[in-house]
Biotite code that builds the C-alpha atoms (Angstrom):
import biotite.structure as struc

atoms = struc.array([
    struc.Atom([28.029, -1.074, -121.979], chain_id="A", res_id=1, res_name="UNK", atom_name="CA", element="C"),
    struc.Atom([24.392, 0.762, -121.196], chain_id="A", res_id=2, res_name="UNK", atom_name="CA", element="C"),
    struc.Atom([22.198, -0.298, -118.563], chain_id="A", res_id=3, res_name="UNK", atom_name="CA", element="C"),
    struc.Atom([19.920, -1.710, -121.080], chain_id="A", res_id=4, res_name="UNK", atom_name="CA", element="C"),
    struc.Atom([22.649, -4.323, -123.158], chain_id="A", res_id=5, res_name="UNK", atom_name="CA", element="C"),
    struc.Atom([23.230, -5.524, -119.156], chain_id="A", res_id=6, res_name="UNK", atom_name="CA", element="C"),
    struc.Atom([19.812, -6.032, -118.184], chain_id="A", res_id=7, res_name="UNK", atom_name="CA", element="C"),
    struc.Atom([19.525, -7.696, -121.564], chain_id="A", res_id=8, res_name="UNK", atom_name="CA", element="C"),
    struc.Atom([22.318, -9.978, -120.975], chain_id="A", res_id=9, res_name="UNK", atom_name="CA", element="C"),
    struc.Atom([20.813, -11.116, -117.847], chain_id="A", res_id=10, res_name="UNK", atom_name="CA", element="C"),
    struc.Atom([17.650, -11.941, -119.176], chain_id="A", res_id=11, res_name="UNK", atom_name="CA", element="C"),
    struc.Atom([19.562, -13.917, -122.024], chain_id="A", res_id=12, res_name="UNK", atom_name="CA", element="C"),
    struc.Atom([21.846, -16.068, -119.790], chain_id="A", res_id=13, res_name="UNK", atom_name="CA", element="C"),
    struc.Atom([18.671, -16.485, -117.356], chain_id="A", res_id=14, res_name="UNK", atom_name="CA", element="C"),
    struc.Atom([16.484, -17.338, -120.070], chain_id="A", res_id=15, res_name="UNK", atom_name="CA", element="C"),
    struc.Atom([16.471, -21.419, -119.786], chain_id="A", res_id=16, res_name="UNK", atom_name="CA", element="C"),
    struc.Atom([16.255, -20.879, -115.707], chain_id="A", res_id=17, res_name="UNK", atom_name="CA", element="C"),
    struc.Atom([12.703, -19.565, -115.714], chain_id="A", res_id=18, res_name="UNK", atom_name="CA", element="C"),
    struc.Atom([9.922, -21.787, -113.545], chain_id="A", res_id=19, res_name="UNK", atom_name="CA", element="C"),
    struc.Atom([7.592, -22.408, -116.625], chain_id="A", res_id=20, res_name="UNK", atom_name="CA", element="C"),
    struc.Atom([5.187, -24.701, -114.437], chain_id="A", res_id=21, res_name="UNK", atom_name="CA", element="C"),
    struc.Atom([1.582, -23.291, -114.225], chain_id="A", res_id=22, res_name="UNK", atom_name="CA", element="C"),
    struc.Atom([-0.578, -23.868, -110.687], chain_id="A", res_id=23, res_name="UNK", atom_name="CA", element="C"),
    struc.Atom([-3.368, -26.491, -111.068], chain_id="A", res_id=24, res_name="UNK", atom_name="CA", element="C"),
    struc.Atom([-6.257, -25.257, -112.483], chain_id="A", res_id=25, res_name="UNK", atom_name="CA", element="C"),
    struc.Atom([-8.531, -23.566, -110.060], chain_id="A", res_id=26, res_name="UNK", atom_name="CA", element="C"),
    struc.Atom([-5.618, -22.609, -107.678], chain_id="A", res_id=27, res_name="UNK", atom_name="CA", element="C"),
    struc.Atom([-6.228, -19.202, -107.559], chain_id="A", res_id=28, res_name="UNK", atom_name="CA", element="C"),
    struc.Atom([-9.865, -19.446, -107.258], chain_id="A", res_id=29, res_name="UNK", atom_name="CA", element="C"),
    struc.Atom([-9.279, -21.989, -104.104], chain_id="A", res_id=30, res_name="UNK", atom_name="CA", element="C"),
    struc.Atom([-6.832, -19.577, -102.735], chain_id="A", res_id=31, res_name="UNK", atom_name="CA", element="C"),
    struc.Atom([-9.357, -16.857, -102.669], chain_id="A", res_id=32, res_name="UNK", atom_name="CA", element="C"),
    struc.Atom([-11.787, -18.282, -101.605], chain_id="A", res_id=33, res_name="UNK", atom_name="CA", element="C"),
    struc.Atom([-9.948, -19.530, -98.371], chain_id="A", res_id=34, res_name="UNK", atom_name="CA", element="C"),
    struc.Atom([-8.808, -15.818, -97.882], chain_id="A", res_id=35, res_name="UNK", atom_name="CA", element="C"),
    struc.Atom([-12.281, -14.607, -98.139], chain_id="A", res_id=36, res_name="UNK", atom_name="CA", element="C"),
    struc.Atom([-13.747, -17.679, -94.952], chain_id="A", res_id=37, res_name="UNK", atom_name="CA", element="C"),
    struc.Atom([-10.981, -16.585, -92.848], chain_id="A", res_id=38, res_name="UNK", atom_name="CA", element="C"),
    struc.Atom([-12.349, -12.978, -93.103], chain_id="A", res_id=39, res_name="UNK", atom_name="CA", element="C"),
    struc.Atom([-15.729, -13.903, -92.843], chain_id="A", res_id=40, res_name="UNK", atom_name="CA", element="C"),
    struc.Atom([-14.333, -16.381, -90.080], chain_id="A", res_id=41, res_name="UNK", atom_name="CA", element="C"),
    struc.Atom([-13.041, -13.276, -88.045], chain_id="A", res_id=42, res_name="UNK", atom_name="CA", element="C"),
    struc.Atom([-15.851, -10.614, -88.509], chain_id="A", res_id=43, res_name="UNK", atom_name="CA", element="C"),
    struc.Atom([-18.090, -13.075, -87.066], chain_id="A", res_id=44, res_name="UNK", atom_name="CA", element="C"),
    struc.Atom([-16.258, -14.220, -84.600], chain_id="A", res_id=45, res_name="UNK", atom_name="CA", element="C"),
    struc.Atom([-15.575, -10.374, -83.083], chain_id="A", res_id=46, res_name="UNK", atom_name="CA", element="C"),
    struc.Atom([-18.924, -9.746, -83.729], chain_id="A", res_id=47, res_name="UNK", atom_name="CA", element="C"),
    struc.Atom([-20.249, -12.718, -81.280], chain_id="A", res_id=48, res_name="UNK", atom_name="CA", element="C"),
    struc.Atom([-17.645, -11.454, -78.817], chain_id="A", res_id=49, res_name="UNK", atom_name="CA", element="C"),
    struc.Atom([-18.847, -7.960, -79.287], chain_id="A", res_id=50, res_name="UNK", atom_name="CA", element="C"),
    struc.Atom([-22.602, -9.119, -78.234], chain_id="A", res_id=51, res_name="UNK", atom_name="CA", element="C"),
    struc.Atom([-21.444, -10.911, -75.189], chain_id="A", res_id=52, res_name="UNK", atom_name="CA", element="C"),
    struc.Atom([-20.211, -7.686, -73.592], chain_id="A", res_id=53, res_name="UNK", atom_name="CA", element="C"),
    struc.Atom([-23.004, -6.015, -74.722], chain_id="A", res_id=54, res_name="UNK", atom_name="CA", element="C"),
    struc.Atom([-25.323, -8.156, -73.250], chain_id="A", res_id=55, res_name="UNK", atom_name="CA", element="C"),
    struc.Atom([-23.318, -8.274, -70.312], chain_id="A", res_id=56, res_name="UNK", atom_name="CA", element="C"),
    struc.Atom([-23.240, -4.436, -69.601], chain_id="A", res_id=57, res_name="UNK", atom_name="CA", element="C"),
    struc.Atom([-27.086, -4.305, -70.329], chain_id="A", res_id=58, res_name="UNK", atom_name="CA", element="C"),
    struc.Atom([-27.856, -7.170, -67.990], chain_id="A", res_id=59, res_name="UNK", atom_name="CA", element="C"),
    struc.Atom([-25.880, -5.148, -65.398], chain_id="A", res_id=60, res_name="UNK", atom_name="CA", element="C"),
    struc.Atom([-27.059, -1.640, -66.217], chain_id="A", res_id=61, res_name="UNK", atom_name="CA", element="C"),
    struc.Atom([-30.915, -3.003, -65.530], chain_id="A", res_id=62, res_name="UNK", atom_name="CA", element="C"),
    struc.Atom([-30.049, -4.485, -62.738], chain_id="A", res_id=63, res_name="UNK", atom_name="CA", element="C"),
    struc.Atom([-28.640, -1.693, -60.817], chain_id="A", res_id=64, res_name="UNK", atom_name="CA", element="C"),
    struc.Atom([-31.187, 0.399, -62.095], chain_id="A", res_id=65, res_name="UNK", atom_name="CA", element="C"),
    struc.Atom([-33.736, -1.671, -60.875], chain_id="A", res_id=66, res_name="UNK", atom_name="CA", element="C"),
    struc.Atom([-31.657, -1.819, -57.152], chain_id="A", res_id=67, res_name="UNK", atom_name="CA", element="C"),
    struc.Atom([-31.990, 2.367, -57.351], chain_id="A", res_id=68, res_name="UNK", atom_name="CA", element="C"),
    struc.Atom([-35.420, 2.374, -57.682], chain_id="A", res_id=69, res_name="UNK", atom_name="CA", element="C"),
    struc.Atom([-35.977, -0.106, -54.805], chain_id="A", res_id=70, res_name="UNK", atom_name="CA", element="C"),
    struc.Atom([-33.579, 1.337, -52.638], chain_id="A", res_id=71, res_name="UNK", atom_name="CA", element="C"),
    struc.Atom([-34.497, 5.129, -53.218], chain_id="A", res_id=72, res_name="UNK", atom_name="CA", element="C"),
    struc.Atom([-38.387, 4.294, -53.576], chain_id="A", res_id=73, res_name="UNK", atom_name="CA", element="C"),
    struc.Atom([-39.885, 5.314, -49.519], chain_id="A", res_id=74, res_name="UNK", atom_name="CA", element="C"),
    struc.Atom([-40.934, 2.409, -47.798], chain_id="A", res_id=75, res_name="UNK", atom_name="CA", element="C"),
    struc.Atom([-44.445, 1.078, -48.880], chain_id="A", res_id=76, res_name="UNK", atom_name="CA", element="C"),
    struc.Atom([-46.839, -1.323, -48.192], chain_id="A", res_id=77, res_name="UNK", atom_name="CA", element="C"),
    struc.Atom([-46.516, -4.324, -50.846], chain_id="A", res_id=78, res_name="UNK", atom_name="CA", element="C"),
    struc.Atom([-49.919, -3.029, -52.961], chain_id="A", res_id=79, res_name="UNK", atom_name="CA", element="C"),
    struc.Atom([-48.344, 0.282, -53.147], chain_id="A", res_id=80, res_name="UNK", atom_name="CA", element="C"),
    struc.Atom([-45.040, -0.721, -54.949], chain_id="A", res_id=81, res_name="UNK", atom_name="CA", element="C"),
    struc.Atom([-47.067, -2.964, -57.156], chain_id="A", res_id=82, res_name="UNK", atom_name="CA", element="C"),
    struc.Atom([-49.065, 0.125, -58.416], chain_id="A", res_id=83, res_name="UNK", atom_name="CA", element="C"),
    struc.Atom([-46.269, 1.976, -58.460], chain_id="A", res_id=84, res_name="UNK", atom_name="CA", element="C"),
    struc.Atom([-43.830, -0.260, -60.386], chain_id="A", res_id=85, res_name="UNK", atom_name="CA", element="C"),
    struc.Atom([-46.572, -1.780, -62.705], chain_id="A", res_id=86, res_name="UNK", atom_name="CA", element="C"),
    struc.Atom([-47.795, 0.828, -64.840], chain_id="A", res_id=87, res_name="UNK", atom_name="CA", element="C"),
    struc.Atom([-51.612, 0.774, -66.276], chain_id="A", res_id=88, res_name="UNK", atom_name="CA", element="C"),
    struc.Atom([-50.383, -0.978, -69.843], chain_id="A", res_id=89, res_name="UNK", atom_name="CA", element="C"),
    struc.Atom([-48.958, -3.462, -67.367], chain_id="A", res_id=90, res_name="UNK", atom_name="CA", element="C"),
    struc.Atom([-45.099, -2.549, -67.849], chain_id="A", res_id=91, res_name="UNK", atom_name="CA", element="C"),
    struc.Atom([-43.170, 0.183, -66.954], chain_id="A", res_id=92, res_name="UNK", atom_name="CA", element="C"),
    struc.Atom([-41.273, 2.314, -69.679], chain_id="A", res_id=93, res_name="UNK", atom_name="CA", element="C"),
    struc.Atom([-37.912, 0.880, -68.321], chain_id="A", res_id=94, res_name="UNK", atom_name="CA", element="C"),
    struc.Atom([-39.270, -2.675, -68.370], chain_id="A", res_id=95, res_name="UNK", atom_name="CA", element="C"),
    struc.Atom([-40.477, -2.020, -72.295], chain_id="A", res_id=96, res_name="UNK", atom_name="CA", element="C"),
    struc.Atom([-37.454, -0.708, -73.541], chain_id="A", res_id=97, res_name="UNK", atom_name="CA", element="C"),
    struc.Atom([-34.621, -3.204, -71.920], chain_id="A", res_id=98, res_name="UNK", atom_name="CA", element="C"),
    struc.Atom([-37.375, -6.111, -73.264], chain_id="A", res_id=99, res_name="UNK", atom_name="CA", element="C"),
    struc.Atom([-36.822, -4.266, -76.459], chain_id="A", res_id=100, res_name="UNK", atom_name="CA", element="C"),
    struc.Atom([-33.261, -4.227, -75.883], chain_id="A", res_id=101, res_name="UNK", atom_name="CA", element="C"),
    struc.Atom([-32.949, -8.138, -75.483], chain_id="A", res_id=102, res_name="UNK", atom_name="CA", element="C"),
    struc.Atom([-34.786, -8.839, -77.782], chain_id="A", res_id=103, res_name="UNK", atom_name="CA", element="C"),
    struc.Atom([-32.804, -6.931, -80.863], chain_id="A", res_id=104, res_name="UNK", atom_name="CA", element="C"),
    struc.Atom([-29.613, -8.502, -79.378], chain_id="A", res_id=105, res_name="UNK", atom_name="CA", element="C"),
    struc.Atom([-31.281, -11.731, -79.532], chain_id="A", res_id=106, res_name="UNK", atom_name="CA", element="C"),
    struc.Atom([-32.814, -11.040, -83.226], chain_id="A", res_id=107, res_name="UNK", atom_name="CA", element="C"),
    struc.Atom([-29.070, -9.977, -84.196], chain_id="A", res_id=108, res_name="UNK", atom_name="CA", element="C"),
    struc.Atom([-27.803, -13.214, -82.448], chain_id="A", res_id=109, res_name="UNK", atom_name="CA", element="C"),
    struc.Atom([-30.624, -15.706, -84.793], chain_id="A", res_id=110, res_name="UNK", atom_name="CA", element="C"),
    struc.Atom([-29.640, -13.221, -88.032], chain_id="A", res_id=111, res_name="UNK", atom_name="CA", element="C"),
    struc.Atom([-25.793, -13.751, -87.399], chain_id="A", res_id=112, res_name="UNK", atom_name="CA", element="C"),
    struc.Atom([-26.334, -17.853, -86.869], chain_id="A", res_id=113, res_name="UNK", atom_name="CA", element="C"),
    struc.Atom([-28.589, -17.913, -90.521], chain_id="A", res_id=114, res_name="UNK", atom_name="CA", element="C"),
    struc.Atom([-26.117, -16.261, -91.867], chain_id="A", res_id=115, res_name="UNK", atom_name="CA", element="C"),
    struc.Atom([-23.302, -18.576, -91.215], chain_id="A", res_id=116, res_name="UNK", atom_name="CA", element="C"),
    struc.Atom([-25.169, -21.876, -90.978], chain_id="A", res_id=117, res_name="UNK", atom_name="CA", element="C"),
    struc.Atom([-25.707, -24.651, -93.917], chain_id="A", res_id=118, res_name="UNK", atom_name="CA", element="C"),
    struc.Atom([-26.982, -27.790, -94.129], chain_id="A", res_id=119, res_name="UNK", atom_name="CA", element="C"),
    struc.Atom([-25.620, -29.444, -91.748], chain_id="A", res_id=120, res_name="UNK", atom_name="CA", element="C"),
    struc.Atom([-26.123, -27.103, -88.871], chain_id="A", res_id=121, res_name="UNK", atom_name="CA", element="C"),
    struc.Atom([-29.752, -26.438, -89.466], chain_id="A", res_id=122, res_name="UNK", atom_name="CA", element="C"),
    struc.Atom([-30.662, -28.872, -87.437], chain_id="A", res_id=123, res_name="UNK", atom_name="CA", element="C"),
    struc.Atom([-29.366, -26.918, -84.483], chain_id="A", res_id=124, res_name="UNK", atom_name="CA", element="C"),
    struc.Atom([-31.060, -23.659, -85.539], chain_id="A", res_id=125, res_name="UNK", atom_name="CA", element="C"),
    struc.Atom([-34.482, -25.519, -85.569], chain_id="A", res_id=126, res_name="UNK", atom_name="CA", element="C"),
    struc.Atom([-33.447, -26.631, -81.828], chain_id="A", res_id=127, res_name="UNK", atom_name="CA", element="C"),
    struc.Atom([-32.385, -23.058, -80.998], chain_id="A", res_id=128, res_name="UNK", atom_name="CA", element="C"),
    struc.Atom([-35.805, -21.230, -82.445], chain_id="A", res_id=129, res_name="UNK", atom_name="CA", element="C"),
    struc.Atom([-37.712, -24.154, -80.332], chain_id="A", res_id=130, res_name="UNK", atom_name="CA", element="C"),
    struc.Atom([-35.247, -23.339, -77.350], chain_id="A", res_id=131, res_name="UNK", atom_name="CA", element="C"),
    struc.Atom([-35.932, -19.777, -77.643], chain_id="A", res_id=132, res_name="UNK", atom_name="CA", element="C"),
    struc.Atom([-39.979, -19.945, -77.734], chain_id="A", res_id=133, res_name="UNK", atom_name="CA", element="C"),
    struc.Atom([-40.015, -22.363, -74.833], chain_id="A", res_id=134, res_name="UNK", atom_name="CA", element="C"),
    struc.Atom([-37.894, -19.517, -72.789], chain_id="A", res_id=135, res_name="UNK", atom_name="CA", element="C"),
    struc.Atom([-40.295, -16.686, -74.559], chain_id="A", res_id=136, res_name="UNK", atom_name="CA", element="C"),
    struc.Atom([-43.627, -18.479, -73.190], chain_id="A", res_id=137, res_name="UNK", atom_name="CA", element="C"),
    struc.Atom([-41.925, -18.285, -69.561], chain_id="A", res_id=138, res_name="UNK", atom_name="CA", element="C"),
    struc.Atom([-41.067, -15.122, -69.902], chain_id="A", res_id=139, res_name="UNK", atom_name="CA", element="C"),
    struc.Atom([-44.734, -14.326, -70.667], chain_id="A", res_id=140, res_name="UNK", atom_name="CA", element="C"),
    struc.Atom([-45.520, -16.235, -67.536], chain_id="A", res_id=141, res_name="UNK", atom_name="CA", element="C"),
    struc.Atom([-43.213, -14.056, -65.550], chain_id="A", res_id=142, res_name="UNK", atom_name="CA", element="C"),
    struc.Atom([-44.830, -11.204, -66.987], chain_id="A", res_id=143, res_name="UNK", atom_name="CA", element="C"),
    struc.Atom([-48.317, -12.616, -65.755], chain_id="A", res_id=144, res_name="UNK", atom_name="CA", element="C"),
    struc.Atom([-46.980, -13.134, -62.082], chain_id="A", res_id=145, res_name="UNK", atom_name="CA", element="C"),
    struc.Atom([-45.472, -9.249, -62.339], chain_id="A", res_id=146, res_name="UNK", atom_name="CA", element="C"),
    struc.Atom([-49.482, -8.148, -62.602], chain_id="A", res_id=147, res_name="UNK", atom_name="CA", element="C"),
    struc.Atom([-50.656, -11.034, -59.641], chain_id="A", res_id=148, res_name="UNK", atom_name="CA", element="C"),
    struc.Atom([-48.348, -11.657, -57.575], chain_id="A", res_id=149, res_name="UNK", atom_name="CA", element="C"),
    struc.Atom([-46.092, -9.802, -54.529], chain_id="A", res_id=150, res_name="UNK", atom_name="CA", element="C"),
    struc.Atom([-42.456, -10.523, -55.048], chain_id="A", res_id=151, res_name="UNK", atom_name="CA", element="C"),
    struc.Atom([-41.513, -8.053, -57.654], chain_id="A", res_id=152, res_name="UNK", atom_name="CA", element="C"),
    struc.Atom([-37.603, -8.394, -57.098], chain_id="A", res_id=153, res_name="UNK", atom_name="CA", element="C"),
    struc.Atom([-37.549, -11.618, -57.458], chain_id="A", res_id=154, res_name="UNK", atom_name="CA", element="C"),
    struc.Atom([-40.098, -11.974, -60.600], chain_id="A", res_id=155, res_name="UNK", atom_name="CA", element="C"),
    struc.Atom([-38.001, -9.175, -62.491], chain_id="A", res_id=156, res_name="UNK", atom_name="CA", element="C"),
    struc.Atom([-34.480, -11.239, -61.895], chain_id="A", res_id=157, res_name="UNK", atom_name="CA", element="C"),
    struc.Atom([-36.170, -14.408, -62.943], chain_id="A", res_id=158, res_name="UNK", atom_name="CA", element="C"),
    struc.Atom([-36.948, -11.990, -66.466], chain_id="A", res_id=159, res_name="UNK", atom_name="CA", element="C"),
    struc.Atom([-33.866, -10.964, -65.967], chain_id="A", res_id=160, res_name="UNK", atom_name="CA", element="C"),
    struc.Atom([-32.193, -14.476, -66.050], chain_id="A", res_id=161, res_name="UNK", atom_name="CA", element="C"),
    struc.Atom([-34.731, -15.614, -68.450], chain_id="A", res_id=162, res_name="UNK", atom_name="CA", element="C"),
    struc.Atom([-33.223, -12.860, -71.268], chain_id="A", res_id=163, res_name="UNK", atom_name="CA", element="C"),
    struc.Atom([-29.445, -13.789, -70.233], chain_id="A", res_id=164, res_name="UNK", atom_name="CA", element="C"),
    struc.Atom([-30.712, -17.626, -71.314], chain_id="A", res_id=165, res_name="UNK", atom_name="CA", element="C"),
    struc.Atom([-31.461, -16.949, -74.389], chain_id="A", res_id=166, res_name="UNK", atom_name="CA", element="C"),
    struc.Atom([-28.600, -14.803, -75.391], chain_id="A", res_id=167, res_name="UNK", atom_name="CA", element="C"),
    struc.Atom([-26.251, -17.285, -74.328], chain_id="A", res_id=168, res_name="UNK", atom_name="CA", element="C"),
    struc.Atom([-27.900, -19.959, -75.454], chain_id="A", res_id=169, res_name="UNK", atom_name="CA", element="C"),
    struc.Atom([-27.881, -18.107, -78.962], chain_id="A", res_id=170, res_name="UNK", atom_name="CA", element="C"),
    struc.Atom([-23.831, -17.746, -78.241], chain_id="A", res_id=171, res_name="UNK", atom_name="CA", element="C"),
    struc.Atom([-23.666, -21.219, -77.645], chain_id="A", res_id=172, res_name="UNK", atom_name="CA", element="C"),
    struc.Atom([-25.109, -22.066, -80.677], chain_id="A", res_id=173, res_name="UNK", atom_name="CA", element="C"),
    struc.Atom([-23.397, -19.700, -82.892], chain_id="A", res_id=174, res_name="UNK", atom_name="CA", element="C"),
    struc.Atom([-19.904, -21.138, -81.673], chain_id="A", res_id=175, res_name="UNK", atom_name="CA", element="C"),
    struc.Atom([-21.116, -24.345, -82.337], chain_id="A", res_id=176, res_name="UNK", atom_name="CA", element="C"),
    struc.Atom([-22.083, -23.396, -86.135], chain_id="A", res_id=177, res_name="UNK", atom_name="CA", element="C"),
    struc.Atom([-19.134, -22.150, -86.637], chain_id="A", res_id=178, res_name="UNK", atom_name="CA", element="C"),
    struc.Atom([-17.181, -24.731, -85.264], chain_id="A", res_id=179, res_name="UNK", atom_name="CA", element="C"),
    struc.Atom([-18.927, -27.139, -87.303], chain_id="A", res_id=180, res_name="UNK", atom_name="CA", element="C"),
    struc.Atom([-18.529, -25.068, -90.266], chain_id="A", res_id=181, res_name="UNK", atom_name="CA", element="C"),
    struc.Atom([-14.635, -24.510, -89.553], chain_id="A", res_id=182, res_name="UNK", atom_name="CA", element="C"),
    struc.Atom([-14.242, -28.305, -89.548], chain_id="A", res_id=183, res_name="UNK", atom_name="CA", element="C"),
    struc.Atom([-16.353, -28.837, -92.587], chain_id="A", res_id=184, res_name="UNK", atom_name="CA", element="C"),
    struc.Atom([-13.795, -26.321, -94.176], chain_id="A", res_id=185, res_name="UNK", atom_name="CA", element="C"),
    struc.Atom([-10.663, -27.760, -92.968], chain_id="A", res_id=186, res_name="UNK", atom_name="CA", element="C"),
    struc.Atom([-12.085, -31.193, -94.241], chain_id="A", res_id=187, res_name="UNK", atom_name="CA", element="C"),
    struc.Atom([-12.521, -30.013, -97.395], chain_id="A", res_id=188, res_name="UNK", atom_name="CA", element="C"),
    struc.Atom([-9.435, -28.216, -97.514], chain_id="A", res_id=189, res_name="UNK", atom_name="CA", element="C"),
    struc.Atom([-7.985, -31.646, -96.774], chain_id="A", res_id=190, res_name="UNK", atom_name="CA", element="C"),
    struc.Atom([-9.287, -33.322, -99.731], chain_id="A", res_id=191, res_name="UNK", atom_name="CA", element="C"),
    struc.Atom([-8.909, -30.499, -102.567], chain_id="A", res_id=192, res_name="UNK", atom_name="CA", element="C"),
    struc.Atom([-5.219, -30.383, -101.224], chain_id="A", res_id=193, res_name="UNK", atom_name="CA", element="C"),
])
């Protein structure tokens, strides 16, 4: 007997045994879909975790650089670090680019949570872009006291701890999008299934 009259024979003696049954219609469809949110679900979700270090290392890397330059400046009289420290534009070039630094990682943050939020969550974007210009107008008020007053230190942690706000309150809020958004989905997994 050839290989082919065998394979043939099976076939014919399987023949009746075949499962004939086709999926409900838009199975496949569903099933891709699903793939595709747990991948979106993922890349988001390393991305947020990616931008907490980030804004982590930055937060420390200004601060120590703004301990060096106290700590290695020669001892001054107060009027003298002022003029020193604020700069005739009224910021240093350190001071401009970690603002610009915070303030991509924050425009990433809002650009990630649009991108993932619906409906349902918009509610909580609105709350975070109020949030955000309520900590912006302080920080604008901290930037008023650098140019008045004396405590420079303590003015540039308080801009410091202003930025650190609103990137985690932007992590906050992207968790909680997606959270609501992951139980949306698993709800209406529940009811197509």
């Amino acid at each position: 007997m050839r290989p082919k009259d065998e394979i043939e024979e099976l076939f014919g003696r399987l023949e009746s045994n075949w499962d004939a049954q086709e999926p409900n219609s838009g199975h496949q469809q569903r099933f891709l879909n699903r793939l595709q949110m747990n991948q979106a679900t993922k890349k988001n979700h390393q991305s947020s975790q990616k931008w907490k270090y980030i804004s982590i290392a930055a937060s420390l890397a200004l601060l120590v650089t703004i301990g060096i330059q106290f700590y290695t400046q020669p001892q001054q009289t107060q009027s003298q670090t002022q003029v020193s420290e604020i700069e005739s534009e009224g910021k240093s070039e350190r001071v401009q680019r970690t603002e610009y630094y915070f303030n991509t990682l924050i425009a990433q943050e809002i650009e990630i949570i649009e991108e993932v939020s619906s409906e349902k969550t918009k509610r909580l974007v609105v709350d975070l872009k109020t949030q955000l210009l309520r900590l912006e107008n302080d920080y604008k008020a901290l930037e008023a006291d650098l140019n008045t007053k004396g405590d420079i230190k303590q003015i540039l942690n308080a801009m410091i701890v202003n930025f650190q706000t609103r990137i985690k309150l932007a992590q906050e809020v992207l968790n909680k999008v997606k959270e609501i958004e992951d139980l949306k989905n698993k709800k209406h997994e529940e009811q197509t299934v």
